[in-house]
C-alpha atoms as one frame of an Amber mdcrd trajectory, in Angstrom:
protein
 -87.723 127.789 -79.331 -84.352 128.385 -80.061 -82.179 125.510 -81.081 -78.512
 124.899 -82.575 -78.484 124.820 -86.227 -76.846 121.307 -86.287 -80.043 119.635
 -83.925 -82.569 121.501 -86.167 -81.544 119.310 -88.681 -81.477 116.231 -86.635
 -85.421 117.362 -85.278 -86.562 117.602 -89.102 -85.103 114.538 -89.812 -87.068
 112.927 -86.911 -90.007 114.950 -88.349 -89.845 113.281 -91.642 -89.928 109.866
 -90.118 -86.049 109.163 -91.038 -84.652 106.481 -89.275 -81.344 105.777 -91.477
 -79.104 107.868 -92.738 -75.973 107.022 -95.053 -73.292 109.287 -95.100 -69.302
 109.939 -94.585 -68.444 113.198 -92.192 -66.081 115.791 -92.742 -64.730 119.380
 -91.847 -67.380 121.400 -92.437 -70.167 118.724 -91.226 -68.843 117.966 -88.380
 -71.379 119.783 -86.226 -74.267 117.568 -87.424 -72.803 114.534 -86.845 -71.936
 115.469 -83.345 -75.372 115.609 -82.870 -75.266 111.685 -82.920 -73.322 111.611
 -80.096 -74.270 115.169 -78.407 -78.144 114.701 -78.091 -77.904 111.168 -78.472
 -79.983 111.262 -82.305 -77.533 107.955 -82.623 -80.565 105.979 -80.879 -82.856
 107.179 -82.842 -81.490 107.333 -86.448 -78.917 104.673 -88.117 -75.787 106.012
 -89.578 -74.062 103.766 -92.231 -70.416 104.835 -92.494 -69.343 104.074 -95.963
 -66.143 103.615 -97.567 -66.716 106.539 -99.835 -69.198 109.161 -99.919 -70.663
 107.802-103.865 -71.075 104.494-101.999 -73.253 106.647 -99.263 -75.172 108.277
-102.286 -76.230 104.851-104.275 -77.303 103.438-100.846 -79.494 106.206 -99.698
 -80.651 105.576-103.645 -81.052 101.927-103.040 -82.879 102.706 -99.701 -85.942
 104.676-101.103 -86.032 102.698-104.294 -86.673  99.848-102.532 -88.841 100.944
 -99.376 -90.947 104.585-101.658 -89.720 106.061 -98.778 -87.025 109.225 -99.322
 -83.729 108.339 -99.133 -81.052 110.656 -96.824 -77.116 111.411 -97.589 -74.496
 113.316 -95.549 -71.500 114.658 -96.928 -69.318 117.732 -96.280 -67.769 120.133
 -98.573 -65.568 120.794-101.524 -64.269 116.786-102.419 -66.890 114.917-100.468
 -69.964 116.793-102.054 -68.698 116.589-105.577 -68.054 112.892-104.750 -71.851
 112.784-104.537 -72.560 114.406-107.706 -72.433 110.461-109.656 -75.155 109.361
-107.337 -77.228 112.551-107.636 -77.367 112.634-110.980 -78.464 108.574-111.168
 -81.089 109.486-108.395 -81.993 112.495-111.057 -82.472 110.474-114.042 -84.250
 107.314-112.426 -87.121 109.788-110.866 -85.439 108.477-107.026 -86.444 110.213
-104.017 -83.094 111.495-102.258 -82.794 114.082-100.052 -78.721 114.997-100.055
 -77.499 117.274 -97.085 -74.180 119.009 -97.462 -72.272 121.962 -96.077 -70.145
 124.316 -96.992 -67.469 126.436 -95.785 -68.358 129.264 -93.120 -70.232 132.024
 -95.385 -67.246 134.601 -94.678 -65.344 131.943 -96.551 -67.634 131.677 -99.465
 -66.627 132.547-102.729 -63.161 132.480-101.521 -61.747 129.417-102.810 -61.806
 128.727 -99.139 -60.008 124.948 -98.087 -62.238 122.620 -99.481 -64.832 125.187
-100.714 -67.251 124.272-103.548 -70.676 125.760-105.511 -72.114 122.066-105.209
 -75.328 124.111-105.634 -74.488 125.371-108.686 -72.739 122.041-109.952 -75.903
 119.794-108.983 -78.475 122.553-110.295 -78.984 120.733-113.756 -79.570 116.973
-111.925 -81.491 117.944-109.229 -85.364 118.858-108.779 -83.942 121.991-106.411
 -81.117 122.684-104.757 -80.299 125.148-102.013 -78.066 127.179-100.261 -78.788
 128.080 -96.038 -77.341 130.958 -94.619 -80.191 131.678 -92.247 -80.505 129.062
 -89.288 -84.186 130.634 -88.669 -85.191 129.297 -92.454 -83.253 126.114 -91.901
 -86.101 123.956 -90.736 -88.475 125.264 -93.766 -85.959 124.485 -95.959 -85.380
 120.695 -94.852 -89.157 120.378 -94.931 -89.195 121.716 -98.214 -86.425 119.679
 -99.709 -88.196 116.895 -98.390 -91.837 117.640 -99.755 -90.078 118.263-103.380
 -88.545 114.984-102.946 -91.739 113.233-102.961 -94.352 115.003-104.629 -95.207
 114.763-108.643 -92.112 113.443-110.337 -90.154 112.034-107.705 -85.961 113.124
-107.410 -83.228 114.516-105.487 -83.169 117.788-103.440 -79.817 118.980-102.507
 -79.234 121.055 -99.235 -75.953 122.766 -98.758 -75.702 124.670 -95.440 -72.916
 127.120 -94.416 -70.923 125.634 -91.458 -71.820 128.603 -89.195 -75.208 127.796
 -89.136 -74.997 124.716 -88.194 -73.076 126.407 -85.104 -75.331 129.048 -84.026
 -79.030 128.914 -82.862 -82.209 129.523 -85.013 -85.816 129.733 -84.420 -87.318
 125.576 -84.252 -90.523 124.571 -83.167 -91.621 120.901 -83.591 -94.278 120.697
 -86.502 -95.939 117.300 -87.493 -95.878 115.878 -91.103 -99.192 116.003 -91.632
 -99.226 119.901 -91.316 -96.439 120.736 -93.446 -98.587 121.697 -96.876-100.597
 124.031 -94.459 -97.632 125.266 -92.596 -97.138 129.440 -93.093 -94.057 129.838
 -93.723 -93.468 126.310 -95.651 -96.454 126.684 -97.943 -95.341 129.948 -98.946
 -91.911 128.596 -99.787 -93.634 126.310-101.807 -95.708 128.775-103.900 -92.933
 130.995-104.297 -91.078 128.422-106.143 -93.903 126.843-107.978 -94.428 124.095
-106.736 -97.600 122.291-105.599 -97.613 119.077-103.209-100.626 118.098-105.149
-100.494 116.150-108.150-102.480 117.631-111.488-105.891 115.998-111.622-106.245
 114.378-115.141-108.644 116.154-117.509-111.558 113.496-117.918-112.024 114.812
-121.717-108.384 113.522-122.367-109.307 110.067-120.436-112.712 109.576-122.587
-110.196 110.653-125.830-107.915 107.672-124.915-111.279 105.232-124.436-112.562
 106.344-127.719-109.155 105.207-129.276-109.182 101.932-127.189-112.494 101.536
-128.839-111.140 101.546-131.958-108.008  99.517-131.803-107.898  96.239-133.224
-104.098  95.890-132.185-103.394  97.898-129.379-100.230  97.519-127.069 -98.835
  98.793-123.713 -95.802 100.251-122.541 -94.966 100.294-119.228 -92.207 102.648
-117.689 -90.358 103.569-114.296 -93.369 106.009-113.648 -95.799 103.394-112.769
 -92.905 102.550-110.140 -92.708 105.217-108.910 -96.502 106.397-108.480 -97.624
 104.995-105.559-100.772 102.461-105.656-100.415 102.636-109.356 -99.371  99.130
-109.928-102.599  97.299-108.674-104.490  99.805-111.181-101.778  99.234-113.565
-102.638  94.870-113.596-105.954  95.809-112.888-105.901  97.945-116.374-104.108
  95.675-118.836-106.202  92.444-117.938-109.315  94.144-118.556-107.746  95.544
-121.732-106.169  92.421-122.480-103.482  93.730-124.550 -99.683  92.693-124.887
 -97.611  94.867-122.371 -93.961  95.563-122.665 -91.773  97.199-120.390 -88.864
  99.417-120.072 -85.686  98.671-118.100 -87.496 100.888-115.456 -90.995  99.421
-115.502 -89.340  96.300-114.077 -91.929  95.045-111.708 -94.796  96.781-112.666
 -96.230  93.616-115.068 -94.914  90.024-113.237 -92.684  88.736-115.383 -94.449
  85.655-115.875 -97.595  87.246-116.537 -99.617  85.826-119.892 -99.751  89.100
-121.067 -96.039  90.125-120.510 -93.988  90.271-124.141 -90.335  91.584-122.399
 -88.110  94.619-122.476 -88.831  97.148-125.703 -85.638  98.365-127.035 -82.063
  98.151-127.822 -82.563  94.864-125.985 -86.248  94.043-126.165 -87.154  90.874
-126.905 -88.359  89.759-130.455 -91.741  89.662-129.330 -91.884  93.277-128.011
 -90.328  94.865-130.567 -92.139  93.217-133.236 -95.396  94.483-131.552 -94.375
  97.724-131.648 -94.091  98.124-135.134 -97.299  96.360-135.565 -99.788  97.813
-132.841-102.018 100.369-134.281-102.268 102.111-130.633 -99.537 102.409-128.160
-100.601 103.138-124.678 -97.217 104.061-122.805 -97.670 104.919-119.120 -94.562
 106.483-117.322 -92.151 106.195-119.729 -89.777 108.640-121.848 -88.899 107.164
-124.838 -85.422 107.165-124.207 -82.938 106.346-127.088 -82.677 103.129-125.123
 -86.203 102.268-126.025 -87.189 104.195-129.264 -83.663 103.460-130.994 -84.691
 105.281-134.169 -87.589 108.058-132.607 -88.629 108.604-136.291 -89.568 105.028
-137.178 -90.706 104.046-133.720 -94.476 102.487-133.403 -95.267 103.929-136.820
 -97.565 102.246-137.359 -99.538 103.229-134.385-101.622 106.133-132.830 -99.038
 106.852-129.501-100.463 107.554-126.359 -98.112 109.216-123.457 -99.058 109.889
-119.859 -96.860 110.926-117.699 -96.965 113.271-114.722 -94.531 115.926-116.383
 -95.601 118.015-119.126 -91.719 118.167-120.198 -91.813 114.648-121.247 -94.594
 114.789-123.908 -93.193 114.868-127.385 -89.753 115.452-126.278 -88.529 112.467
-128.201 -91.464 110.702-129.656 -94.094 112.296-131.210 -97.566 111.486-129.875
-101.229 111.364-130.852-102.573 111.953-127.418-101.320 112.631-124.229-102.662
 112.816-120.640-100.935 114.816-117.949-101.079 113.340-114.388 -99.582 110.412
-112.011-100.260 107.103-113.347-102.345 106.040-110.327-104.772 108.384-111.038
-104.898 108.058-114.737-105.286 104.540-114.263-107.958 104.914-111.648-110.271
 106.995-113.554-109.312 104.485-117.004-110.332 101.552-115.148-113.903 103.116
-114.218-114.879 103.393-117.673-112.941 100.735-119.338-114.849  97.546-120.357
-113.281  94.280-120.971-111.983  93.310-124.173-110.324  90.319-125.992-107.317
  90.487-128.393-106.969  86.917-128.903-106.120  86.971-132.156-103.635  90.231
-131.796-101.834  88.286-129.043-101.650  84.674-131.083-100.099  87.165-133.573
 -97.610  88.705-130.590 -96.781  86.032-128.707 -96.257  83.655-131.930 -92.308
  85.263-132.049 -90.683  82.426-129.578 -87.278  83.207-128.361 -84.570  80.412
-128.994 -83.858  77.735-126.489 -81.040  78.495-123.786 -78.014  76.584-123.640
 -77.645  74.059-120.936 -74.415  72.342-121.710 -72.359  72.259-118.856 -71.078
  75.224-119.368 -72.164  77.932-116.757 -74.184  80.645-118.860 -75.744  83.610
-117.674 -79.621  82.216-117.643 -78.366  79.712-115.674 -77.489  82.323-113.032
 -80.473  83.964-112.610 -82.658  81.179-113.122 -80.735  79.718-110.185 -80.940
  82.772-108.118 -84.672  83.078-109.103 -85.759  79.400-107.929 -83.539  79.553
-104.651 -85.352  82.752-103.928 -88.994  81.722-104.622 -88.714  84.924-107.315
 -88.512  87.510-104.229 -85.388  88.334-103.542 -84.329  92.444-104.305 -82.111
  92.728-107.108 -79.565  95.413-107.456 -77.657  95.699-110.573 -74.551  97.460
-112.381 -74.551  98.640-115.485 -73.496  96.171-118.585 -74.530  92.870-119.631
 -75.180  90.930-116.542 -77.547  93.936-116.001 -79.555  93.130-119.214 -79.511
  89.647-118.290 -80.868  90.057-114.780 -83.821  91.748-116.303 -84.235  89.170
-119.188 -84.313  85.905-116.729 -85.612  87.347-113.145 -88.554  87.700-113.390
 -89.749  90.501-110.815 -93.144  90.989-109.792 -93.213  93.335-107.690 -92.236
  97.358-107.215 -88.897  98.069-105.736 -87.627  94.359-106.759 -85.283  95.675
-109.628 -82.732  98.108-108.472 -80.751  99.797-111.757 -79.318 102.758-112.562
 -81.431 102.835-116.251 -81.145 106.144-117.408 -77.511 107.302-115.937 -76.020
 103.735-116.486 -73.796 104.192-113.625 -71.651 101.527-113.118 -71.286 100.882
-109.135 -74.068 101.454-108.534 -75.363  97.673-107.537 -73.647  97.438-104.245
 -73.944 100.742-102.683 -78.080 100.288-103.655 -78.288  96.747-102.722 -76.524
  97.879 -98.846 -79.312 100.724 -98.755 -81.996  98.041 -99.846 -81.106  96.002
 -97.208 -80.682  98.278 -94.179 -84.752  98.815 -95.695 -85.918  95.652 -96.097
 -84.117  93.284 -93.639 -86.510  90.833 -94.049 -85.431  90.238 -97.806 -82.740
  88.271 -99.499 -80.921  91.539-101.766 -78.312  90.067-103.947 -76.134  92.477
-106.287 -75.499  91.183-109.426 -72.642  92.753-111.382 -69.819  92.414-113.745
 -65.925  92.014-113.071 -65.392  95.540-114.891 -68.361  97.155-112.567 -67.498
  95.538-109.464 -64.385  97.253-109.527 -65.574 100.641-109.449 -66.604 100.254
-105.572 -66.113  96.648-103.972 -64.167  98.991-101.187 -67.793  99.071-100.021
 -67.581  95.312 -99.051 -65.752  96.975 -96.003 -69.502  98.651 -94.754 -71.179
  95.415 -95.733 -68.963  93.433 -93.698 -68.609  96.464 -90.480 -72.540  96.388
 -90.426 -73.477  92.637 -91.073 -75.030  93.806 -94.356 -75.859  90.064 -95.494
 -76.001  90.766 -99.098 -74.857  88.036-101.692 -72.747  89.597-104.815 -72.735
  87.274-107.439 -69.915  88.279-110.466 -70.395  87.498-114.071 -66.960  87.512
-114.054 -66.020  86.792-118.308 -62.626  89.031-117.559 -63.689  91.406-119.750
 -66.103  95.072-120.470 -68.766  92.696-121.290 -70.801  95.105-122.940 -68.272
  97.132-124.841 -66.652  94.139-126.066 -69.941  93.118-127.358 -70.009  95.932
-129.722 -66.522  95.607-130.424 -67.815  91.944-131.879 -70.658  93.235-133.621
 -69.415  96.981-134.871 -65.917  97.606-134.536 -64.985  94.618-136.860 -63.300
  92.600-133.666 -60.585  95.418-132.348 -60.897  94.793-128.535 -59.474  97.986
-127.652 -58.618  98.426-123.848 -61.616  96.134-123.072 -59.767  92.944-121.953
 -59.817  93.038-117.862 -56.687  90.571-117.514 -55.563  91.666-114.077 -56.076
  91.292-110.396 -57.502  91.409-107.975 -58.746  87.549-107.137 -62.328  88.398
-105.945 -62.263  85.631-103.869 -59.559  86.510-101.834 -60.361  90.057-101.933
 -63.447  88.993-100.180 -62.126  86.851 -97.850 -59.745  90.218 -96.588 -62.616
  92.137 -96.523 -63.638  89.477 -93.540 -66.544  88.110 -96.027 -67.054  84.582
 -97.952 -65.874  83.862-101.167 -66.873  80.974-103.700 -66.370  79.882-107.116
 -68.374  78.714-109.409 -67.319  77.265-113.165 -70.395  74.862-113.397 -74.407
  75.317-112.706 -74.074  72.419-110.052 -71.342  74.836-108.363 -72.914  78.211
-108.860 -76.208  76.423-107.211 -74.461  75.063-104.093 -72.117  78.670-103.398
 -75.326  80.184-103.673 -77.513  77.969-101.262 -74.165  78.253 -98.717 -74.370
  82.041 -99.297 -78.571  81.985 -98.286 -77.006  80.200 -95.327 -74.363  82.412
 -93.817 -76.030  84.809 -92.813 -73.431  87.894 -94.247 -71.721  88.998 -97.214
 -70.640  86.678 -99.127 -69.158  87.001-103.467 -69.693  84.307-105.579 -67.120
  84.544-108.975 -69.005  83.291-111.499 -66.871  82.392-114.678 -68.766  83.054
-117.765 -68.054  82.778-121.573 -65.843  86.146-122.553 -67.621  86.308-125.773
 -71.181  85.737-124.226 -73.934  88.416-125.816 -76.985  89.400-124.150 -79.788
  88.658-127.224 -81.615  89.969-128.912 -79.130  93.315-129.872 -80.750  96.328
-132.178 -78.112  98.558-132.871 -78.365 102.054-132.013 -80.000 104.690-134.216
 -81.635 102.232-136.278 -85.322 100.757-136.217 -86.221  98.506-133.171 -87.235
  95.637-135.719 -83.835  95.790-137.465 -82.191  93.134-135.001 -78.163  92.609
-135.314 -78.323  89.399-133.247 -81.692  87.436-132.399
């Protein structure tokens, strides 16, 4: 049937199964959104209105990191799609599922340096998994379907659509076509081959799983390393426990394997890394086989690539070939999603027992916490953790209080531990912990972030308080960019250049005109009653938290050096 380019889009949303949308409308959009109103799509799918379109991009982020399913984003041209481009590109580098719908100028304006006129297609095109550009309303469903089957399938990521304004004015060919028949659907599946891409993942080679048994075999020490790709592989984190009990190996995780291992779990040594604990990184350099499932090795991890589990035979599998080797050098590799991999591992795998190789591991205690009165940042999370029974979604900026939150929370389950880990993006936390929330209203979501983050978009308290978002932002507020200054300590021989936050606003107050609830907190004893009140109200609510300027998240290995050559323990 023939159909107005603007409901087309609306009818493959409904397709998809979309039933929230975040977004911020504009010029050149303005068709589509009239379809809220129009065709009455506004009973059907929820809009979030944020205060800024980034804010819109993190929460459609936050959304399908927190639910697996993919995230949506509206934005129009020129200003409001490059506003995007910050979320995009942390969607892009955290594997997040994102479908982002622009449009452009009229295509007689294109190329024009029209009002507002951009190439967000060719400004996205190196942090997204494919982008396009629709100037045919009869290939405009096909494309939406597309964007969304590339979305989801193999490596997860964002799909950019830009569509000229005119089509979203005149009619095009639509006829309604169920999920389930999209990879069979003519015209899609042809799309789909044309650029490459397959909807099925690559089925492991069973020579490379028997390799990786035969090595297990022979491993007196061997280790795992969990990464964001068990996260994101769906069904892979039963198989993933399921694995490393019946190996009974120490397991260490990266920033973005959060979840995958419970944090309390016997067999659970902490982050690897710049930050890992003592434990992990020890093990690294000990392990004769490293087994490292999802993960790439960042510079954030393997601080000094060359040095990095030398000791050991490394084992990568990952679902994209591009990762292999790109900045470790491995032993063995297996190409395919970590479900699968694990599956077919756990078939052949028969039980072992390290207990001498963990006594070894685990032997490297970290050093008692403070409890002195003082508030300090374990106190925080261990306060958030308890008043939460250890369930509550937590969505994080970028800094110290980030490092922290993964260091004292301890998450056990996927889609707990929102963080922008690869881009570091700081603002992230609240536009991701307002998307988590509109997903999982049934959970407590608290954002935790610093003074210098929070900054960077508390205007979105204005769309947490507009939409009864009840999410709880707790502030490790220490006045200062915690993080930097930490370096500054450590490196830069004390010179605190332009790190020292003393200004405005009162977070409190700025709360409080944002129509939300504001508390202090100087002591444990006060940070534990704010936070029970917060639990309580039943909406947004900050909580300042004043911490120690000079507090360091421990252990530190400085960059470009050896993960065993630790500048603070």
């Amino acid at each position: 049937m023939l159909m107005r380019g603007s409901q087309i889009v609306m009818e493959c949303l409904l397709e998809q199964g979309v039933d929230t949308v975040f977004g911020y409308p504009g010029g050149t959009i303005l068709n589509i959104y009239d379809e809220f109103e129009l065709h009455g799509y506004n009973q059907k799918i929820r809009h979030y209105l944020t205060a800024h379109e980034q804010g819109a991009s993190h929460a459609a982020d936050g959304y399908a990191r927190s639910t697996g399913k993919v995230g949506v984003c509206f934005a129009t041209s020129g200003p409001g799609a490059t506003n995007l481009v910050t979320g995009i590109a942390t969607a892009y580098y955290d594997s997040s599922p994102v479908v982002f719908i622009t449009c452009n100028v009229s295509e007689h304006l294109i190329g024009k340096d029209s009002f507002q006129e951009v190439d967000i297609t060719g400004i996205t095109m190196p942090i997204t998994k494919c982008n396009f550009l629709v100037k045919d309303a009869n290939e405009l469903a096909d494309v939406i379907r597309e964007a969304f089957a590339i979305a989801r399938s193999g490596r997860p990521g964002p799909v950019l659509v830009d569509i000229a304004k005119n089509i979203t004015a005149i009619q095009g060919e639509y006829e309604y076509l169920p999920l389930a028949e999209h990879p069979n659907h003519g015209r899609l599946a042809t799309l789909l081959r044309r650029s490459n891409r397959d909807l099925k993942n690559p089925e492991p080679n069973l020579g490379d799983i028997h390799k990786l048994l035969e090595l297990i075999a022979q491993s007196q020490r061997p280790m795992v390393l969990v990464g964001g790709g068990v996260i994101r592989s769906k069904g892979a984190v039963p198989e993933f426990r399921r694995f490393i009990e019946t190996l009974d190996a120490p397991v260490g995780s990266t920033i973005m394997g959060g979840g995958a291992c419970p944090g309390n779990h016997p067999l659970f040594t902490g982050m690897v890394g710049m930050h890992g604990s003592h434990a992990s990184n020890m093990a690294t350099a000990e392990c004769d086989l490293l087994i490292a499932i999802g993960c790439r090795f960042s510079d954030r991890v393997a601080t000094h690539p060359a040095s990095f589990a030398q000791n050991a035979k490394i084992v990568q599998i990952d679902i994209d070939r591009a990762e292999i080797d790109k900045n470790v050098q491995t032993c063995h590799h297996i190409i395919g999603d970590a479900r699968r991999v694990l599956e077919l591992l756990n078939e052949n795998l028969p039980p072992h027992d390290y207990t001498a190789w963990k006594a070894q591991v685990f032997a490297r205690k970290e050093l008692p916490l403070k409890k002195d009165g003082v508030l300090h940042p374990h106190e925080i999370l261990e306060t958030i953790s308890d008043l939460t029974d250890g369930d509550a979604i937590i969505a994080t900026d970028v800094g110290q209080h980030q490092m922290w939150s993964c260091q004292y929370y301890h998450f056990s389950r996927p889609g707990q531990l929102l963080t922008s880990g690869g881009f570091g993006t700081m603002g992230f936390g609240l536009g991701a912990a307002m998307g988590a929330k509109a997903g999982n209203p049934d959970k407590v979501v608290v954002h935790c972030t610093g003074d210098g983050c929070f900054r960077m978009n508390c205007h979105e308290l204005a769309t947490v308080e507009h939409y009864s978002i009840p999410v709880i932002t707790v502030i490790f507020d220490n006045r200062t960019l915690g993080m930097v200054r930490q370096w500054q300590n450590l490196l830069y021989d004390k010179r605190f250049s332009q790190t020292t936050l003393d200004r405005g606003p009162d977070f409190v107050k700025l709360a409080e005109a944002y129509g939300l609830k504001g508390f202090r907190a100087k002591t444990q004893a006060e940070f534990e009653a704010a936070f029970k009140q917060a639990l309580q109200e039943g909406r947004g609510c900050v909580i300042d938290c004043a911490i120690d300027m000079d507090a360091m998240v421990h252990p530190m290995v400085n960059g470009g050096t050896p993960v065993t050559d630790f500048l603070l323990h």
